[in-house]
Backbone and ligand atoms as CSV (ligand in chain L), in Angstrom:
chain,resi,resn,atom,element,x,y,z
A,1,UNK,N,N,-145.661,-5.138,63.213
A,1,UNK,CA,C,-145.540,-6.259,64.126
A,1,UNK,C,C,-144.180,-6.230,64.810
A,2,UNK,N,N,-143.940,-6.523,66.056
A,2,UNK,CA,C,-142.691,-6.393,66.884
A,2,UNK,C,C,-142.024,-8.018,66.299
A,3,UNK,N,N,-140.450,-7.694,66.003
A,3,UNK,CA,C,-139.973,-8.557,65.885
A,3,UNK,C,C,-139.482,-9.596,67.190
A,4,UNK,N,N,-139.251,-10.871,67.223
A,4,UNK,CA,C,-138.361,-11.258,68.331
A,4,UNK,C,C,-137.470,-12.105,67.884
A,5,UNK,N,N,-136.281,-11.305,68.171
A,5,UNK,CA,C,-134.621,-12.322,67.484
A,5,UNK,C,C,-134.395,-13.665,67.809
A,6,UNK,N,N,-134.987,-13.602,69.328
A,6,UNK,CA,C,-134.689,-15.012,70.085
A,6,UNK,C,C,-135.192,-16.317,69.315
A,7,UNK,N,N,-136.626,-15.762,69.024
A,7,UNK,CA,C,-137.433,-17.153,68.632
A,7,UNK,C,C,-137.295,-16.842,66.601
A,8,UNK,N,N,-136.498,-15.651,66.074
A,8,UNK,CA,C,-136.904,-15.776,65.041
A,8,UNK,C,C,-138.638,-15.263,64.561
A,9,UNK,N,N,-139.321,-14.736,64.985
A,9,UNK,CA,C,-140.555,-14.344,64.825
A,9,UNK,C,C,-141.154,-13.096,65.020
A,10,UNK,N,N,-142.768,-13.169,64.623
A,10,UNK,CA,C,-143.051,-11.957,64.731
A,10,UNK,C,C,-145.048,-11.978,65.990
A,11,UNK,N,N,-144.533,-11.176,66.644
A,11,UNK,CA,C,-145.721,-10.803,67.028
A,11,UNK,C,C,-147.021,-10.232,66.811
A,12,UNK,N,N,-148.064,-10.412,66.441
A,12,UNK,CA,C,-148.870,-9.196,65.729
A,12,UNK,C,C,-149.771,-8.315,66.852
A,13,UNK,N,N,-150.846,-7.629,66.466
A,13,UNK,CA,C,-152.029,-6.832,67.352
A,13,UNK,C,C,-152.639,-7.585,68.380
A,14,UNK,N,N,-152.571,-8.901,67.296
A,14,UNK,CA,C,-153.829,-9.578,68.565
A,14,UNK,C,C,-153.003,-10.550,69.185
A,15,UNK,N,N,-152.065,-10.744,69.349
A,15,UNK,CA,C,-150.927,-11.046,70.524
A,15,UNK,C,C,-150.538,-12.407,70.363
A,16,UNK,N,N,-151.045,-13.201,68.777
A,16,UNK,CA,C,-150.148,-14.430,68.176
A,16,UNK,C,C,-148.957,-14.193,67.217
A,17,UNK,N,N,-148.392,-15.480,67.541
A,17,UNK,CA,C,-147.043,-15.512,67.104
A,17,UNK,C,C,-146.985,-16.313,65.587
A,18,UNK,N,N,-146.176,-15.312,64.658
A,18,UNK,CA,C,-145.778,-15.896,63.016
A,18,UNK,C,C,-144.164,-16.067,63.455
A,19,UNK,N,N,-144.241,-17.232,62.791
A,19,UNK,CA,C,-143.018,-18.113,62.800
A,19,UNK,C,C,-142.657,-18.717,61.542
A,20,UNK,N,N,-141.000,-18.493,61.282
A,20,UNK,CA,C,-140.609,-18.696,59.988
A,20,UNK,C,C,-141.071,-20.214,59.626
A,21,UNK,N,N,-141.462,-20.204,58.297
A,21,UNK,CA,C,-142.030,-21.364,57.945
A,21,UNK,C,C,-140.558,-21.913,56.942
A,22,UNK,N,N,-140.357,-21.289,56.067
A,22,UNK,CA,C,-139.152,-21.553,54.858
A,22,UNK,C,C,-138.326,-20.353,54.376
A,23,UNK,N,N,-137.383,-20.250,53.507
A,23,UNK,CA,C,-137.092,-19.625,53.100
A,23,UNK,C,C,-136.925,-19.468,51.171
A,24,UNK,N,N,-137.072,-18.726,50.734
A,24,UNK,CA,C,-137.501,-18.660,48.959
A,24,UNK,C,C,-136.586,-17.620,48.015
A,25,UNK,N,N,-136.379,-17.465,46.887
A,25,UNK,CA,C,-135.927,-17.025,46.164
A,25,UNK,C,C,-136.920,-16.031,45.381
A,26,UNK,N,N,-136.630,-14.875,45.213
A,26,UNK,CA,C,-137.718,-14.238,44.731
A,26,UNK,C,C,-136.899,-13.495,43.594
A,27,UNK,N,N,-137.209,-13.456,42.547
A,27,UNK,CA,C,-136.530,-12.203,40.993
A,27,UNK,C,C,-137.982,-11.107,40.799
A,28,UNK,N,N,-137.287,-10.150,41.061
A,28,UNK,CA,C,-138.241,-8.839,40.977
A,28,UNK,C,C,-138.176,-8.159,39.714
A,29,UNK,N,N,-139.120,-7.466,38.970
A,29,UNK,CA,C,-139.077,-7.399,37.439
A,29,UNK,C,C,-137.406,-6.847,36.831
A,30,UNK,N,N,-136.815,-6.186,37.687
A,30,UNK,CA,C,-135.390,-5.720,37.020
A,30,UNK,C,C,-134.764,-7.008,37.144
A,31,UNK,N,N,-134.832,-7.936,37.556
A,31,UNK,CA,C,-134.115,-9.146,37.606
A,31,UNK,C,C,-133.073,-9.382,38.959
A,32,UNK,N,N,-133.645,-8.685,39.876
A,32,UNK,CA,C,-132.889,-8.891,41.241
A,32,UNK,C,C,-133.577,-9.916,41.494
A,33,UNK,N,N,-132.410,-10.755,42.393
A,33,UNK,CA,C,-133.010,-12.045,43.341
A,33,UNK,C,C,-132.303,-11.594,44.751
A,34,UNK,N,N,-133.363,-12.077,45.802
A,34,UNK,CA,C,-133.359,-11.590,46.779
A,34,UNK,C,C,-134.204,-13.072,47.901
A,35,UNK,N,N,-133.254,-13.314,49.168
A,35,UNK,CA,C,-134.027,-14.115,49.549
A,35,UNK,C,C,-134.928,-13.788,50.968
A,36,UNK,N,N,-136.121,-14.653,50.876
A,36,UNK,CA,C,-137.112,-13.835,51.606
A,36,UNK,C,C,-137.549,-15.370,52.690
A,37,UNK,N,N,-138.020,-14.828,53.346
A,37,UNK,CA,C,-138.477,-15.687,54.507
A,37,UNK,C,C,-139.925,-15.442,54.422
A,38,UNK,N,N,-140.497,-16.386,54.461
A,38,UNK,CA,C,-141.993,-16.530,54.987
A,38,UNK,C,C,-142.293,-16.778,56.476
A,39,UNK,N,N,-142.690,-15.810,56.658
A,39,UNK,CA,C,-143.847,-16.401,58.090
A,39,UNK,C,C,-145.029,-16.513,58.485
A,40,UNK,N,N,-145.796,-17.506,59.607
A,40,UNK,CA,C,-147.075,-17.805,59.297
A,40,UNK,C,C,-147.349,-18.235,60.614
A,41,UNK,N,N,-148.820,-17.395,60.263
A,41,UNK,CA,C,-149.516,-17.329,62.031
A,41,UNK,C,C,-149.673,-18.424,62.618
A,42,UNK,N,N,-149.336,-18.657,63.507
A,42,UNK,CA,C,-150.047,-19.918,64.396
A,42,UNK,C,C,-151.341,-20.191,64.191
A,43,UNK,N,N,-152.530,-19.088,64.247
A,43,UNK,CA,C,-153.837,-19.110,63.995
A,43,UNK,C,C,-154.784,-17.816,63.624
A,44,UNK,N,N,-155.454,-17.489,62.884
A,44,UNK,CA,C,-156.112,-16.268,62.489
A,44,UNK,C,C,-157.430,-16.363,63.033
A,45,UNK,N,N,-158.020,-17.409,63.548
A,45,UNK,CA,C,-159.099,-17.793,63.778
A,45,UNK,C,C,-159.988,-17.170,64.874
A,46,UNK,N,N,-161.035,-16.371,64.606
A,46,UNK,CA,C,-161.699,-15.505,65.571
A,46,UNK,C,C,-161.047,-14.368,65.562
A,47,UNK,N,N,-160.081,-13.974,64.830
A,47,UNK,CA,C,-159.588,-12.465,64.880
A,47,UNK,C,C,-160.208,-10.908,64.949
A,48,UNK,N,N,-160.425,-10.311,65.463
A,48,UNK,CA,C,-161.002,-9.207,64.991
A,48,UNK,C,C,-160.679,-8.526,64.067
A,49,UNK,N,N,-159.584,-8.592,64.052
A,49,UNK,CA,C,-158.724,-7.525,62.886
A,49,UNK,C,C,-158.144,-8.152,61.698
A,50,UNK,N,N,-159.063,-9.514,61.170
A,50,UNK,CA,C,-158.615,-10.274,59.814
A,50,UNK,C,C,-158.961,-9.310,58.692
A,51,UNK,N,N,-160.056,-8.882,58.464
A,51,UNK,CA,C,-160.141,-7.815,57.372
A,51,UNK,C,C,-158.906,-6.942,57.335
A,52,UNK,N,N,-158.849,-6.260,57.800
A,52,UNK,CA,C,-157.711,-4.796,57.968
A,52,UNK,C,C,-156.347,-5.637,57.837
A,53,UNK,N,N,-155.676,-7.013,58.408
A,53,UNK,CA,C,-154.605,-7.707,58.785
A,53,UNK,C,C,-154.165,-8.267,57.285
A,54,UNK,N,N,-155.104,-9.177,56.805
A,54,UNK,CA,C,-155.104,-9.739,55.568
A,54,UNK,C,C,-155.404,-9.301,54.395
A,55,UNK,N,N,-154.397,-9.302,53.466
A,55,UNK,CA,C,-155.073,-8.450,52.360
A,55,UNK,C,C,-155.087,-9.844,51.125
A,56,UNK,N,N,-155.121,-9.303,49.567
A,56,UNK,CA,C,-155.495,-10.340,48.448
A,56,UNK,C,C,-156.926,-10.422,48.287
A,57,UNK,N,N,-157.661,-9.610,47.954
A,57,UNK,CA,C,-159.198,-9.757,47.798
A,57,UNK,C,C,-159.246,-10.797,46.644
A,58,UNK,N,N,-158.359,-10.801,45.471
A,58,UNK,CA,C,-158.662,-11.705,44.784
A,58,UNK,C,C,-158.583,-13.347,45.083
A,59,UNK,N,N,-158.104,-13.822,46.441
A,59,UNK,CA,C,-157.936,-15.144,46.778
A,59,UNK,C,C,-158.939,-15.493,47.023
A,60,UNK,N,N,-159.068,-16.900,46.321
A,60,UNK,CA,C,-160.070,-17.690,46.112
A,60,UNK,C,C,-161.026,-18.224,47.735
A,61,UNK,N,N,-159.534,-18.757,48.763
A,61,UNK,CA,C,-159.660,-18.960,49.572
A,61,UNK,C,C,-160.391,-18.421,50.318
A,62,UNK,N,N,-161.540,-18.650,51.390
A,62,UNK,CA,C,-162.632,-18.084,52.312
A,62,UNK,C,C,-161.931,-17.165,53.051
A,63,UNK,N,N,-162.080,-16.295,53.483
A,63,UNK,CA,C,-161.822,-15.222,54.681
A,63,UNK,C,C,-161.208,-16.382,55.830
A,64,UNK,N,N,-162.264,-16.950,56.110
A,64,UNK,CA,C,-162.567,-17.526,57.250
A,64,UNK,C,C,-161.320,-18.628,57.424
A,65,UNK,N,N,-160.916,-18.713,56.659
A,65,UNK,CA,C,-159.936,-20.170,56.445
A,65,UNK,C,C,-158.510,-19.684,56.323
A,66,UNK,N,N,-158.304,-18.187,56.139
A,66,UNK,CA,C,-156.873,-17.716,55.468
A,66,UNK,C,C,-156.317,-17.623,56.688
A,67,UNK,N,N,-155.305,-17.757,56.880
A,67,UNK,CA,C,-154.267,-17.378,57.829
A,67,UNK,C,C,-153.315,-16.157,57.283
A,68,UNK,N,N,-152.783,-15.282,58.302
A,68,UNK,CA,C,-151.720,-14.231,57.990
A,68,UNK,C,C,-150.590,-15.018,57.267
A,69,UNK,N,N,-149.710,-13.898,56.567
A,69,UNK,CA,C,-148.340,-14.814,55.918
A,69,UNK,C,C,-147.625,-13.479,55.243
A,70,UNK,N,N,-146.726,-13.523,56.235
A,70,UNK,CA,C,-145.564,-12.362,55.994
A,70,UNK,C,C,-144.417,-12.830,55.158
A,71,UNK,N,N,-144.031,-11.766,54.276
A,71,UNK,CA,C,-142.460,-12.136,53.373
A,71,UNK,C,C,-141.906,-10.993,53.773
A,72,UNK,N,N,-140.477,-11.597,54.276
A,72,UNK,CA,C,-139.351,-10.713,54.944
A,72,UNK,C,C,-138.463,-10.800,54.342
A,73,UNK,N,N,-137.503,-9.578,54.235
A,73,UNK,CA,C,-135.910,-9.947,53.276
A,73,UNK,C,C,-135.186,-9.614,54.493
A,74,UNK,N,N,-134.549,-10.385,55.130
A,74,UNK,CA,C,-133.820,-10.211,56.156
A,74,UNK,C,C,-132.700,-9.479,55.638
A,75,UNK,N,N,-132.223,-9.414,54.638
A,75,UNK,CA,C,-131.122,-8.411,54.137
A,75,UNK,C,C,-131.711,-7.315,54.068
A,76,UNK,N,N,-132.720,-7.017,53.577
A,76,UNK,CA,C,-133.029,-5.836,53.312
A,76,UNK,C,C,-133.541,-4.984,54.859
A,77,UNK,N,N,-134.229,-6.038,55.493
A,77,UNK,CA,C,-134.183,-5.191,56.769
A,77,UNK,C,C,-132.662,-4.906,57.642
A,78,UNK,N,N,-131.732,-5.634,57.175
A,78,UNK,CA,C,-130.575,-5.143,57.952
A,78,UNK,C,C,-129.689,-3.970,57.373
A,79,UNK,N,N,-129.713,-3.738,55.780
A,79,UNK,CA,C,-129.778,-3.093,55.510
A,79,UNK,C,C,-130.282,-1.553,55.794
A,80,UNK,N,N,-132.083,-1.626,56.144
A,80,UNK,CA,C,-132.497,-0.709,56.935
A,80,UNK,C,C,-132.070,0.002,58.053
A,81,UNK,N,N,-131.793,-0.897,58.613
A,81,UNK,CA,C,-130.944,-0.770,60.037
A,81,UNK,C,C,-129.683,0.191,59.897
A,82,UNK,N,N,-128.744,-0.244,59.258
A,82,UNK,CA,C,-127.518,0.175,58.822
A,82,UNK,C,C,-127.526,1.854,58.360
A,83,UNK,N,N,-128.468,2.014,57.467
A,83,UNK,CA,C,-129.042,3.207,56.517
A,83,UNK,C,C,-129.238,4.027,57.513
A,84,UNK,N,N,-130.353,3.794,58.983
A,84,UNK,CA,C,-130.907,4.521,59.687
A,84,UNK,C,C,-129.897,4.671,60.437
A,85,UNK,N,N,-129.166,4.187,61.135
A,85,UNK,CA,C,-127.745,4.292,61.673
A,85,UNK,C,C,-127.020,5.471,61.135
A,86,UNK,N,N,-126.512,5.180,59.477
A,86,UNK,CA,C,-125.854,6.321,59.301
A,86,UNK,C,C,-126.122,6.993,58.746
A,87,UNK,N,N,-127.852,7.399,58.732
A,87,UNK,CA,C,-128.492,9.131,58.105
A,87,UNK,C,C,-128.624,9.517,59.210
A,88,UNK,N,N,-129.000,9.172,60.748
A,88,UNK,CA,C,-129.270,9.892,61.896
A,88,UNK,C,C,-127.760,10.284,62.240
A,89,UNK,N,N,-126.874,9.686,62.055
A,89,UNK,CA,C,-125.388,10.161,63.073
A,89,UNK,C,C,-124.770,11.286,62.439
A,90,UNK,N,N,-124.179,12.106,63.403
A,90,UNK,CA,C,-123.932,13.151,62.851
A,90,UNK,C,C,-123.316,13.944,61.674
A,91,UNK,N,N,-122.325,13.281,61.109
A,91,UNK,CA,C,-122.425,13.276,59.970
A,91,UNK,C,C,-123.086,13.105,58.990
A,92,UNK,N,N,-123.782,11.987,59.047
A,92,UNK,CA,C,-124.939,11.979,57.944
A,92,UNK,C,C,-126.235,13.364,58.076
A,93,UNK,N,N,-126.488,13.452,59.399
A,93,UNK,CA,C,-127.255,14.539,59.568
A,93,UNK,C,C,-126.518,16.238,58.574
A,94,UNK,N,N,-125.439,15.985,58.882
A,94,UNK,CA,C,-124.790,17.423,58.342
A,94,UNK,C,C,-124.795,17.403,56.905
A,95,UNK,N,N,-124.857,15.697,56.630
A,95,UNK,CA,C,-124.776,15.772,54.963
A,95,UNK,C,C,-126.088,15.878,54.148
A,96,UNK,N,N,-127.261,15.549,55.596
A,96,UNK,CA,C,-128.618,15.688,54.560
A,96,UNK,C,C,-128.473,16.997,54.778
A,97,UNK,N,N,-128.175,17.911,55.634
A,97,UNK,CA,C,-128.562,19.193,55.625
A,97,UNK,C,C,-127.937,19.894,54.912
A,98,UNK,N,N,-126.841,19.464,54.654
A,98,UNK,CA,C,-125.713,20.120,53.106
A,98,UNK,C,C,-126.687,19.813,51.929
A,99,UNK,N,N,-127.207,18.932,51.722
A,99,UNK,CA,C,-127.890,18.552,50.509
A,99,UNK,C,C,-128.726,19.344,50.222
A,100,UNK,N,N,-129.904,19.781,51.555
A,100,UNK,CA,C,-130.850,19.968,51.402
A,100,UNK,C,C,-130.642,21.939,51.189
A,101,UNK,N,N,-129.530,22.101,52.005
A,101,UNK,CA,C,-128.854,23.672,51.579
A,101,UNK,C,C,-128.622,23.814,49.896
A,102,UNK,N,N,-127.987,22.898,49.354
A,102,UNK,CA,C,-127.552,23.162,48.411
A,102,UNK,C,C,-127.869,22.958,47.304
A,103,UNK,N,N,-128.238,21.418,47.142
A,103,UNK,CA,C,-129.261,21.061,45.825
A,103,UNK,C,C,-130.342,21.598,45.559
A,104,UNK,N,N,-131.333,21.838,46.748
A,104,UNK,CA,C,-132.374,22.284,46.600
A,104,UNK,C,C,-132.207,24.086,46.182
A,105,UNK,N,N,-131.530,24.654,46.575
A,105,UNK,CA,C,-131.209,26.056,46.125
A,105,UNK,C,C,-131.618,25.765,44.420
A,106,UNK,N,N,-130.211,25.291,44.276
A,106,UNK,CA,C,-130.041,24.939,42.427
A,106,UNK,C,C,-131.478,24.682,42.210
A,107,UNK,N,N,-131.706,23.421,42.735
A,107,UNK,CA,C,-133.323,23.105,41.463
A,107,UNK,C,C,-134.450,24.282,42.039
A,108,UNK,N,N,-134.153,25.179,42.997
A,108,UNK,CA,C,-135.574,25.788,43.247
A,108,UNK,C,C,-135.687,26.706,41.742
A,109,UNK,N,N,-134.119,27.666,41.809
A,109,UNK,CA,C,-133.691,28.457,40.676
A,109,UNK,C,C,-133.930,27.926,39.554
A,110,UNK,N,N,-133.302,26.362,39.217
A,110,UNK,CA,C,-133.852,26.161,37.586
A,110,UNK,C,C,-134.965,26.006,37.164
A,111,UNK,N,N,-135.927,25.782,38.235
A,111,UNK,CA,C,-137.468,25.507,37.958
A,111,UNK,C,C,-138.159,26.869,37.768
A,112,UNK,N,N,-138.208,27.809,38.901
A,112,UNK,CA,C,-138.958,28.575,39.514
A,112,UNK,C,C,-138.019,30.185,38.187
A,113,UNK,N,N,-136.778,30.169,38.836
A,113,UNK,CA,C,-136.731,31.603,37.696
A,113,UNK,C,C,-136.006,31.020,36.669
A,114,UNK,N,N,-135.504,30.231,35.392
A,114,UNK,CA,C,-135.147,29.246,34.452
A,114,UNK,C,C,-136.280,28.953,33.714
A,115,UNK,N,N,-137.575,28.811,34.382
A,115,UNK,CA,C,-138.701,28.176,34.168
A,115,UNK,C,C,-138.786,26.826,33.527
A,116,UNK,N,N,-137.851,25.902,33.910
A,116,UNK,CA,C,-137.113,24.879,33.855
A,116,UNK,C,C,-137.947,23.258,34.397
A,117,UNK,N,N,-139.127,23.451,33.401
A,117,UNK,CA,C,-140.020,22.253,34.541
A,117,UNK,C,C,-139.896,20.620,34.376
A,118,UNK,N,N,-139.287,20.405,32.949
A,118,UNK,CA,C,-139.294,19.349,32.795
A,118,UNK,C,C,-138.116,18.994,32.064
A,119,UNK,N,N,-137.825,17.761,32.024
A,119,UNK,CA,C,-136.668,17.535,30.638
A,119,UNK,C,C,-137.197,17.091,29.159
A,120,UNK,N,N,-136.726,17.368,28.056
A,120,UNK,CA,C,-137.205,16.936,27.303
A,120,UNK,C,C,-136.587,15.854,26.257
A,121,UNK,N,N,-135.178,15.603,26.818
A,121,UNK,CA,C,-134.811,14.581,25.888
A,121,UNK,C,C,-135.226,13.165,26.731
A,122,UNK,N,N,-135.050,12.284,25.484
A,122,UNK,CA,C,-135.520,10.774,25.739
A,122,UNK,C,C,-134.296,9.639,25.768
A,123,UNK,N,N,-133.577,8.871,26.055
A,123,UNK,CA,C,-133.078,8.053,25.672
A,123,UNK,C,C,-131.267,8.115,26.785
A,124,UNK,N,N,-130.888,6.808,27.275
A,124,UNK,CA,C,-129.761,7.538,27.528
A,124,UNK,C,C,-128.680,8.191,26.872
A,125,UNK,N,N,-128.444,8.626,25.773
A,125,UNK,CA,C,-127.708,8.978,24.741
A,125,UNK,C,C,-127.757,10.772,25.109
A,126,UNK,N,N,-129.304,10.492,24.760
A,126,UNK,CA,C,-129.509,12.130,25.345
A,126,UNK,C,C,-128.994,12.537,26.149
A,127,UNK,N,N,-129.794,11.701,27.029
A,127,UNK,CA,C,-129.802,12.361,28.544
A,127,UNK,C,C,-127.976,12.669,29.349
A,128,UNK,N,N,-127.567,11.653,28.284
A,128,UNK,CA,C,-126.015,12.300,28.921
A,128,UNK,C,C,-125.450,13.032,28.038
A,129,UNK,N,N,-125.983,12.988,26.834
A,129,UNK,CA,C,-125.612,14.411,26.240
A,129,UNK,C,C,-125.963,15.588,27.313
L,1,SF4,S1,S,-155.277,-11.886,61.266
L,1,SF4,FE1,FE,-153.821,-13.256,62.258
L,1,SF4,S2,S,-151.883,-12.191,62.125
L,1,SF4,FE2,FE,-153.463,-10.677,61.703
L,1,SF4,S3,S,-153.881,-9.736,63.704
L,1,SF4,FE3,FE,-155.310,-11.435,63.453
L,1,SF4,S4,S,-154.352,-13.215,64.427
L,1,SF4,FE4,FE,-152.787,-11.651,64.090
C-alpha cells in the first residue's frame, strides 16, 4: 500500500484510504516492546480483493462485515529506511561485497573440503568454547 505523510495514511489497490486509528504497545515473545499504530479502512465493503486483502481465517467475524486493519511500527519502518540508505551507498555496497568475497570463501572451504556441515555443541558455554 502507498504511504501518504501528509494525511498520515495509507492507500490500498482499490483506491480507499486507512487512517491511523490509535496507537499501542506491543511485547514480542523475547520481550521487546515496540509501539505500533493501527490503521483502518474507511470501508471494505463491495471489495473485490477482500479475500486476498484480509487475512485471520480463524475470525469469528463474517467476511462481509470485516474491515482491513494494518499494524505499523513507525520506528521500525524508519529504521528500514536508514538500513536501505546505508547498504545501497557506496560504501556499504563495497562492504557487502567484501563480505560476500570473504566470508563466503571461508564457509564454502569449511563445509565443502573440511566437510564441516554442522555444529555440534549445545549451550552457550560451548559454543564459546
Ligand atoms: S479489503 Fe479494504 S483495504 Fe483491502 S483492498 Fe479492499 S477496500 Fe482496500
Amino acid at each position: 500500500m502507498d504511504y501518504r505523510e501528509e494525511t498520515d495514511s495509507y492507500i490500498c489497490r482499490n483506491g480507499r484510504e486507512l487512517t491511523a486509528q490509535y496507537d499501542k504497545k506491543v511485547r514480542n515473545r523475547n520481550g521487546y516492546t515496540s509501539l505500533v499504530t493501527i490503521y483502518e479502512c474507511e470501508s471494505c465493503q463491495g471489495c473485490p480483493y477482500k479475500e486476498q486483502c484480509i487475512h485471520g481465517n480463524n475470525c469469528k467475524t463474517p467476511m462481509e462485515e470485516r474491515t482491513k486493519r494494518l499494524n505499523v511500527s513507525k520506528v521500525m519502518n524508519q529504521k528500514r529506511k536508514e538500513d536501505l540508505v546505508r547498504i545501497t551507498s557506496e560504501y556499504g555496497t563495497q562492504l557487502r561485497m567484501n563480505r560476500s568475497i570473504q566470508t563466503e570463501g571461508s564457509f564454502a572451504e569449511t563445509k565443502e573440503d573440511m566437510n564441516f556441515r554442522r555444529y555440534l555443541y549445545r549451550g552457550k558455554k560451548n559454543v564459546l568454547a
